[in-house]
N, C-alpha and C positions, 0 to 999 in steps of 0.2 A: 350255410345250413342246407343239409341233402334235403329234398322236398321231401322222397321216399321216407324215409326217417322220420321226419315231422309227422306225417300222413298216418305211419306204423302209429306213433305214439298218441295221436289224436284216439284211432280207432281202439288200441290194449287200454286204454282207460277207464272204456263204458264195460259195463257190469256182464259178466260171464263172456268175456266176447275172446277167442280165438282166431290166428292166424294161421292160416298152410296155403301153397300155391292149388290154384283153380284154374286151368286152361292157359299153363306157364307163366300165371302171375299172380305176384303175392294177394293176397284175398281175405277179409276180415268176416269173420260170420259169429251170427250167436247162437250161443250154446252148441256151435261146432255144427251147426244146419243149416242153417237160413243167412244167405250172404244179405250183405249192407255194403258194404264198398268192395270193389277191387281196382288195381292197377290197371292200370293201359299205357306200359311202356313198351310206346312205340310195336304195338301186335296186328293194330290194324293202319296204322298209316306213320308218316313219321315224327310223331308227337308224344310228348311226356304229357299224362293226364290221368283222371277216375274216373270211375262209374261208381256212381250211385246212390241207390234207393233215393225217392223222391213223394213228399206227398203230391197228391191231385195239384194239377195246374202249375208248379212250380217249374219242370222243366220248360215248358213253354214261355212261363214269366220271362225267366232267365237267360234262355237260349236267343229272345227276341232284342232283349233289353241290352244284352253283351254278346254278341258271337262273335268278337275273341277272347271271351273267356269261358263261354259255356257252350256245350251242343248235344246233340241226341245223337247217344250212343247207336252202334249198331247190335243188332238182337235182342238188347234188353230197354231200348228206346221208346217202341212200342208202349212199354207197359210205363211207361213214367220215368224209367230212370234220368237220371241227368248225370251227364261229361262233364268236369273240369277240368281242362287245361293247367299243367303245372308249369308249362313253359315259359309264359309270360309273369308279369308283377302280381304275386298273388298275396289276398291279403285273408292271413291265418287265422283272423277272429273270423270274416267269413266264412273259411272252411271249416273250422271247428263246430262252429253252428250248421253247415251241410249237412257232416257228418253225423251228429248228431240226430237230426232231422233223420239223414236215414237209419238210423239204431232206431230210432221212435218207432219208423214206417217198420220195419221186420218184426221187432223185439215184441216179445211174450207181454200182456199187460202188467204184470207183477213184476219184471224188472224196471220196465218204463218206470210204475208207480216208487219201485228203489232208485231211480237217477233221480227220478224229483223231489225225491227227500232227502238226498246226498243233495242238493244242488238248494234248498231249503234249510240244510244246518248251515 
């Protein structure tokens, strides 16, 4: 299973959501503006991983709880994002729930309030 591929398919799921490369890596944003996740292969060290989006206090939960599985990105760290690491055992109900998580933190309230009714039928 390509993680890359997995990760793709996590993020084309949630509602209006679009892929193109963002600073040489593939990159998922909604409604084609506001990123939610991108790649981090191997751009700033040598590690297969992502960034992103993150509510309040989770990157920190997480980066403290697992640093080798989670870490604070560079440039968007700051602001809350959270890294995961694809290199290691990863476990995909996890990530799906991240990702999601960051579609929450970007995404417009009236799509939000459409995943929760999709996720409700």
């Amino acid at each position: 299973m390509d993680p890359v591929d997995t990760l793709r398919r996590l993020c084309l799921a949630l509602p209006e959501t679009t892929e193109r490369p963002s600073h040489g890596e593939p990159t998922w944003f909604v409604r084609d503006r506001k990123t939610f996740v991108t790649l981090a292969n191997h751009h700033h060290d040598d590690r297969l991983g992502f960034w992103c989006a993150a509510p309040p206090g989770v990157q920190e939960a997480l980066v403290a709880a697992h640093p080798n599985r989670y870490f604070r990105p560079p440039y968007v760290g700051h602001r809350g994002w959270l890294g995961v690491y694809l290199d290691v055992p990863v476990d995909w109900t996890e990530i799906a729930e991240l990702v999601e998580d960051a579609y929450r933190t970007v995404a417009p309230k009236r799509l939000v309030a459409m995943l929760e009714s999709t996720v409700d039928d």
